[in-house]
C-alpha positions in Angstrom: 90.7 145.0 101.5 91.8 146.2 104.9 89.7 148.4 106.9 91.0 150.9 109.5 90.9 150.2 113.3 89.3 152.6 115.4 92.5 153.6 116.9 94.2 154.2 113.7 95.9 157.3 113.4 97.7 158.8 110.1 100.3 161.6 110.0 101.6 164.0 107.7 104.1 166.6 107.5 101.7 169.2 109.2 98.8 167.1 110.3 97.4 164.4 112.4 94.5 162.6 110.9 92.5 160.4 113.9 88.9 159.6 114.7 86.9 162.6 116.7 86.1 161.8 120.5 83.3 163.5 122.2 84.9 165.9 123.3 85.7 167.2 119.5 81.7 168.1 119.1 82.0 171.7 120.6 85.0 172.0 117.9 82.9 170.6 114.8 79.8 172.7 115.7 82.7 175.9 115.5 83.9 175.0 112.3 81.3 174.1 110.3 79.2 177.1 108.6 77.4 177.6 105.1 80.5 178.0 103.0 82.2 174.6 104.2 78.7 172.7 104.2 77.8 175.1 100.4 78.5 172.3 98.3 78.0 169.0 100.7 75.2 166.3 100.5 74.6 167.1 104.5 73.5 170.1 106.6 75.4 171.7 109.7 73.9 170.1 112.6 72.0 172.1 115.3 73.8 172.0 118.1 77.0 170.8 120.3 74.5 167.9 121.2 73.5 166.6 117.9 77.4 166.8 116.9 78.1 164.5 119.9 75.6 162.1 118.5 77.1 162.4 115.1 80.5 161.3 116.7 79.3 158.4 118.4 77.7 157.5 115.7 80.2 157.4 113.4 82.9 155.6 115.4 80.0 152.6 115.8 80.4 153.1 111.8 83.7 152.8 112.2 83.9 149.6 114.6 81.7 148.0 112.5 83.9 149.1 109.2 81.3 151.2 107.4 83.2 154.5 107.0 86.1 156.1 108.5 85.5 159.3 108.9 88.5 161.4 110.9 89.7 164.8 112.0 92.2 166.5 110.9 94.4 168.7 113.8 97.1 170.5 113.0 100.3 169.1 115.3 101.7 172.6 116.0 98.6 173.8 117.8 96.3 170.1 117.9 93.8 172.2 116.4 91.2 171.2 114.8 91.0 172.3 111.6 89.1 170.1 109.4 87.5 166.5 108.2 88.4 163.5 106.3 86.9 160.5 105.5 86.5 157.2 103.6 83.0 158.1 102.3 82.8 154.3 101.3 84.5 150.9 100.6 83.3 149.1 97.0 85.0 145.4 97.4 83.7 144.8 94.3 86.0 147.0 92.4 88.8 147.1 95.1 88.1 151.4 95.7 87.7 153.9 98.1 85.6 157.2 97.7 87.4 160.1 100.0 86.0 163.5 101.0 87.1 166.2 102.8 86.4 170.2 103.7 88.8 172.5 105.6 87.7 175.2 108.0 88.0 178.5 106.2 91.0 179.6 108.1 93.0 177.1 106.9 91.9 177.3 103.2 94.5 178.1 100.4 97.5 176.5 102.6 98.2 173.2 101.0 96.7 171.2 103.7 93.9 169.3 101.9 96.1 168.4 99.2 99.1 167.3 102.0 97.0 164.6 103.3 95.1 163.9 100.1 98.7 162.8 99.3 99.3 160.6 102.2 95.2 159.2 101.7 96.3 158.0 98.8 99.3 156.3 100.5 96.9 154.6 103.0 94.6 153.6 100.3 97.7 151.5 98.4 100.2 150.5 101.0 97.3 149.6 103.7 94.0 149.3 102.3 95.4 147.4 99.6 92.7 149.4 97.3 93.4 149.5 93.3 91.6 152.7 92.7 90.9 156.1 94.9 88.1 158.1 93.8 87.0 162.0 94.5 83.4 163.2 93.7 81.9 166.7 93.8 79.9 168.7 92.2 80.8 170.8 88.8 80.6 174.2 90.6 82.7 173.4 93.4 86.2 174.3 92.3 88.1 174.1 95.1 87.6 170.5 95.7 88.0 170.0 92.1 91.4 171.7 92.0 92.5 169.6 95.2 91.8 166.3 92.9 93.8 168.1 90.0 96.6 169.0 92.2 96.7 165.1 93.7 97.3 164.1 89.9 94.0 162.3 89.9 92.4 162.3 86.4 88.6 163.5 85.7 86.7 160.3 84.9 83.0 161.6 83.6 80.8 164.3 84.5 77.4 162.8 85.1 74.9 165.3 84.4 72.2 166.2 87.3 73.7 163.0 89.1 74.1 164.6 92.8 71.4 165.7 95.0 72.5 168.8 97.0 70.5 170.8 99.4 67.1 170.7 97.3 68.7 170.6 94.1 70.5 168.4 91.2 74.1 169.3 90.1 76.2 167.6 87.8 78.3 165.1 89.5 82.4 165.2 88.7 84.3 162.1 89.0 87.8 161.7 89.4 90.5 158.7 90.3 93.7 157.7 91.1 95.1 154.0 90.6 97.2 151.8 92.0 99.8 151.9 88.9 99.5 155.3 88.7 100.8 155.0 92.7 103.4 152.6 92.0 105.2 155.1 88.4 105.5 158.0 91.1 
């Protein structure tokens, strides 16, 4: 499977999808509150700092093709507006695991869905992948409906399988495959 260069950049009708730079922290540490972070494994960070460290961080990930985890700016404004990422790679099975949350603003426009749509498109054309998965939780519907919406199918529901903020939730589990790609 191909992995993403750090300089990779992915458009959409509405969106440009690219790796954050530095100068993105003061814009994630805006954005993020308890209703985007409700439902996600990870906490909002502290601070402009520790968001700066986050970034650098995750574009070593990146350079050493452990994750790709991008920002989403709208091209009308080059607003930030939300994230997306590979969460992880499995060789083994040929897959990618994608995530995403939107800042509130922006929620109930079509935009997750928009480049959920072109992720998928990556995943096949350039990652050569031969399934795309989404996991949540049960009680987050939004993401849920995002999956539904993409036409991925609901895999299994593995009871008390995700760990989230002190506290088990049933994991939902859905995919996409390559065929599936290739009928549309």
């Amino acid at each position: 499977m191909f992995r993403l260069p750090i300089d990779y950049k992915i458009e959409t009708q509405r969106c440009i999808i690219e790796m954050p730079k530095i100068e993105n922290a003061k814009e994630y540490f805006s954005l993020v509150d308890d209703d985007i972070s409700k439902f996600m494994t990870w906490w909002r960070l502290e601070d402009v700092k520790a968001y700066e460290e986050f970034i650098d961080k995750k574009r070593v990930d990146w350079e050493n093709q452990r994750g790709f985890e991008a920002i989403v700016k709208l091209k009308e404004t080059w607003e930030m507006i939300w994230c997306f990422w590979i969460v992880e790679y499995f060789e083994k099975n040929k897959s990618v695991e994608i995530g995403y949350w939107l800042w509130k603003k922006y929620w109930w426009n079509w935009i997750i869905p928009e480049c959920v749509e072109k992720m998928k498109e990556i995943s096949f054309d350039v990652i050569w992948a031969e399934k795309v998965i989404i996991t949540t939780i049960k009680e987050n519907m939004n993401s849920r409906r995002v999956a539904e919406k993409s036409w991925f199918k609901l895999d299994w529901i593995l009871r008390n399988d995700m760990y989230v903020k002190w506290a088990f939730f049933d994991k939902v589990v859905y995919s996409f495959l390559r065929e599936e790609y290739l009928d549309m």
